[in-house]
N, C-alpha and C positions, 0 to 999 in steps of 0.2 A: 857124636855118639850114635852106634846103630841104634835099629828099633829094637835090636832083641837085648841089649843093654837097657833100655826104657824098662822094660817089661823085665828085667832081673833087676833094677831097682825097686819097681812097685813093688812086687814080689818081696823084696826084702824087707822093704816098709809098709808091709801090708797092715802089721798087727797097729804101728801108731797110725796110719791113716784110719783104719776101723775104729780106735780109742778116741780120733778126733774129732771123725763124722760123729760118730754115736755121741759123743760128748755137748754136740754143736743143736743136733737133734733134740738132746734131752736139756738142754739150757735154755732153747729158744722155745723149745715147748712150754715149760717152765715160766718164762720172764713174759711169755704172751696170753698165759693163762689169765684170766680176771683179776687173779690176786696182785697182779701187776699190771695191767692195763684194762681201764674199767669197757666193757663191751659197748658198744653202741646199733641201736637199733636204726632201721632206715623206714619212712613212713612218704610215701611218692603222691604225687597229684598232679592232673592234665585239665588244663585248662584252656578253655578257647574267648576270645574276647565277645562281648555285647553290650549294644548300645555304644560305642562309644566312635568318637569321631576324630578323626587322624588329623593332626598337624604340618604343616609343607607336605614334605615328602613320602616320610613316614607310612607304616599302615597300622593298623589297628594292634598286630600284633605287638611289634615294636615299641607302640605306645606303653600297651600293658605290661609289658618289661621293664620299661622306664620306672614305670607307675608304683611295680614290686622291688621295683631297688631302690627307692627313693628313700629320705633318712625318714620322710613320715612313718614309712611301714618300718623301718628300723626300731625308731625311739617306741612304736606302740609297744611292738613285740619283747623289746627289752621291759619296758614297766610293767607289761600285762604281767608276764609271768616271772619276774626277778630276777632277770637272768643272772648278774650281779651274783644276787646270792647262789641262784643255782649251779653257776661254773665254777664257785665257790673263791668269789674274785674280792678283794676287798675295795669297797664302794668308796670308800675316803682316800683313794690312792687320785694322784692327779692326773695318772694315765689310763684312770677307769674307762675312758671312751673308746680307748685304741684299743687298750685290750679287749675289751666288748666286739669290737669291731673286726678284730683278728678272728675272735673265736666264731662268731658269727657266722663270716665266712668260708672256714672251714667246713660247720656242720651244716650252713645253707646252702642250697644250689637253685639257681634258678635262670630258667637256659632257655631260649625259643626249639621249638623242636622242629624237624623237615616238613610238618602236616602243618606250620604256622599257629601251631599252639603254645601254649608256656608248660612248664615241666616244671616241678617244683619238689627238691629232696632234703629234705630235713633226718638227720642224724643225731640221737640223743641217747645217752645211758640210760630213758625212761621211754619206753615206745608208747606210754600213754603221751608223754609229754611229746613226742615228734611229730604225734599223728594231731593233736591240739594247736600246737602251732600252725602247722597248715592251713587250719580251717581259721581262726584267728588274722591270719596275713592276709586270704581272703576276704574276712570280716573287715577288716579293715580297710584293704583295698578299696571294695564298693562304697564303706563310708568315705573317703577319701575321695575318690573320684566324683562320689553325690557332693558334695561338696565342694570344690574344686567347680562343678558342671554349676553348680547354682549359682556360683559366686560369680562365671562369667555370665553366667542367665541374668542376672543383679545388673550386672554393666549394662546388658543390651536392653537391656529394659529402662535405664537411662537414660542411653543414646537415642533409644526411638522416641522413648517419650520427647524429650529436648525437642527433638528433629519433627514431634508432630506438635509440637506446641509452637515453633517456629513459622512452619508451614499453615498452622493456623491463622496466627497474625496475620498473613502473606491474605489469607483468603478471606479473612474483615476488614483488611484493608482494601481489597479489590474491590470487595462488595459495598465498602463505604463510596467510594471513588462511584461506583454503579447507579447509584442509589444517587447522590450529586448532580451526575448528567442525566439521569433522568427528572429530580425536583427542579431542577436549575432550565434547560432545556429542552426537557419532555423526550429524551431519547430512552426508551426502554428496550427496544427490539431491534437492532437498526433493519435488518435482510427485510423484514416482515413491514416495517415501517416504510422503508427503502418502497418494495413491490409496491404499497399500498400507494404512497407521495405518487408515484409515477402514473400509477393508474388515473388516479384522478386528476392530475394535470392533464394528461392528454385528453380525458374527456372535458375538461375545460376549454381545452385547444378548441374542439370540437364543437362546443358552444357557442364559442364566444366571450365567456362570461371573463372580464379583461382583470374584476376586483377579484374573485378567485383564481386568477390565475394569476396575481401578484401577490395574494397570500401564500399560494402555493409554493411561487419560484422563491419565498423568504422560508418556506418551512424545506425546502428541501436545499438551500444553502444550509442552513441552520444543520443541517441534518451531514450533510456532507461534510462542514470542518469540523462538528465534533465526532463525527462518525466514526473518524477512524481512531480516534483516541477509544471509544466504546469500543468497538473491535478488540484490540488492540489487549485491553482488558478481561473482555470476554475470551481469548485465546488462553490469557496468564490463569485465569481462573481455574478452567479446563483444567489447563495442566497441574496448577496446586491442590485442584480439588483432584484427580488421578494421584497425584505423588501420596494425600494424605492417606488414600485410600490401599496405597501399596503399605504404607509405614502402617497402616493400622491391623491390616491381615499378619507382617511382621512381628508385631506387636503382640499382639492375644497368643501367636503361637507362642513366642519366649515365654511370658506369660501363664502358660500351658504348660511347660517345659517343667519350669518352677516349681508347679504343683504336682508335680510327679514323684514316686521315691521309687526311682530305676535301679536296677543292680546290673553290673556291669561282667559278671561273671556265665559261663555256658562248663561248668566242673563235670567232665566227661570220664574220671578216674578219680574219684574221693580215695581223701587220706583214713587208711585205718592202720591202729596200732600194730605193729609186725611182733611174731613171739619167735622169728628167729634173726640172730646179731650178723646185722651186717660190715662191723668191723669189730677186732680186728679178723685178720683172713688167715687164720693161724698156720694152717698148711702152707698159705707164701709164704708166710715168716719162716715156717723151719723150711722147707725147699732153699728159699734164700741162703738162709744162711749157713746149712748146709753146703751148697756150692762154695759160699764164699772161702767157709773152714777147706772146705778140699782142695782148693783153688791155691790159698794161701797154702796150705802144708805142701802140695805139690810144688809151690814155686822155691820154697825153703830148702825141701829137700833136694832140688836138684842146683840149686845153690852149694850145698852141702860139699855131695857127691860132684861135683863140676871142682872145687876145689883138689878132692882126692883125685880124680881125674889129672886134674894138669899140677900136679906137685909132684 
């Protein structure tokens, strides 16, 4: 078919293609109006993380996305404000969770944005209610995470404790074993003891004096085979009494930690209620469906006229 056949069939079908459009126009305007599809308002929130501390690989933000999707923040959000009742869902059905869960979805959004912050859009037929929730998933959030944060705070505080009650033992037990070779054989110091034996042996030497200087050469045998065991001890000590000493600065921090009530939120775009609907987008509906009605009548009619054509 030439073009100028195209163009003397529109032409002919002009007045039903305007009766179709127009018709498509005014139906879709009509079926998207409120009285058919209730409006929804959009209430937004930006958010940047604080205080909090990443897992493996993960960053902060990441975390706090996890944190907002998680069924905690779900189940709050649904009993806080009924949702149940308010999507107008009935609560005794046995697929109340999925449906919960459906609709949820749709009107939630919650998305990490390019600047590493969280973006948060809530959609509802109530913009007091879109812009409420927001602040609530937030509320929530920080409880959740304070919580969460304590309860590993709880373990490490545990762990260290254990680990300094341990290391305790370790260091009255040294000091008992100390204490021993010192009543038992007089070794208290050995370096200091050690310098002292030698001195005065050699000024013995130097005397003559042959009885001190057979008390001598027995106190510094004496001094030599238990010596090294004293040492020996005195090194483990050192280091149990250093180790208690790192678990205990450990310690008071977590500790610390514990007695904190941190919030884990930096809300750089607070949610407020919107007075204008951000669905539905009435003009795409009719635009759409406009095209579609034209699209479809054009394809019809040259259906039509294609038969008249080759008959």
């Amino acid at each position: 078919m030439k073009n100028f056949d195209l163009l003397k069939i529109l032409y002919k079908w002009k007045l039903t293609l305007v009766i179709i459009v127009g018709s498509a126009v005014l139906l879709s305007s009509v079926f998207s109006s409120s009285y058919f599809i209730k409006p929804k308002y959009k209430s937004t929130a930006i958010i940047y993380p604080s205080n909090l501390t990443p897992y493996s690989q993960e960053s902060t933000t990441e975390q706090m996305l996890q944190l907002f999707q998680s069924d905690s923040i779900f189940d709050h959000v649904v009993n806080y404000f009924d949702l149940a009742h308010h999507y107008e869902l009935d609560s005794a059905s046995a697929t109340i969770h999925n449906q919960l869960l459906g609709i949820y979805s749709e009107n939630v959004s919650i998305r990490k944005t390019e600047f590493e912050a969280v973006r948060i859009d809530v959609l509802d037929i109530d913009p007091e209610i879109a812009s409420k929730m927001i602040n609530e998933m937030i509320n929530a959030f920080n409880s959740f995470t304070l919580n969460l944060n304590k309860s590993k705070t709880k373990e490490l505080i545990t762990i260290y404790s254990e680990q300094m009650k341990k290391v305790s033992q370790q260091i009255d037990s040294i000091n008992t074993s100390l204490k021993e070779l010192g009543v038992k054989f007089g070794i208290t110091d050995y370096y200091a003891q050690s310098r002292e034996l030698s001195k005065a042996y050699y000024n013995s030497l130097a005397s003559g004096n042959e009885k001190k200087i057979a008390e001598l050469t027995n106190e510094m045998r004496n001094l030599e085979e238990r010596g090294g065991k004293f040492h020996e001890l005195q090194q483990h000590l050192d280091l149990s009494t250093r180790e208690y000493g790192e678990l205990l600065v450990k310690y008071n921090t977590v500790v610390n930690d514990s007695e904190k009530h941190l919030t884990y939120t930096n809300v750089v775009v607070k949610p407020t209620p919107s007075d204008k609907k951000a669905y539905p987008i009435r003009w795409l509906i009719v635009t759409i469906s406009s095209c579609a009605a034209l699209l479809f009548s054009f394809i019809v009619i040259m259906i039509i006229e294609g038969r008249k054509y080759f008959s």
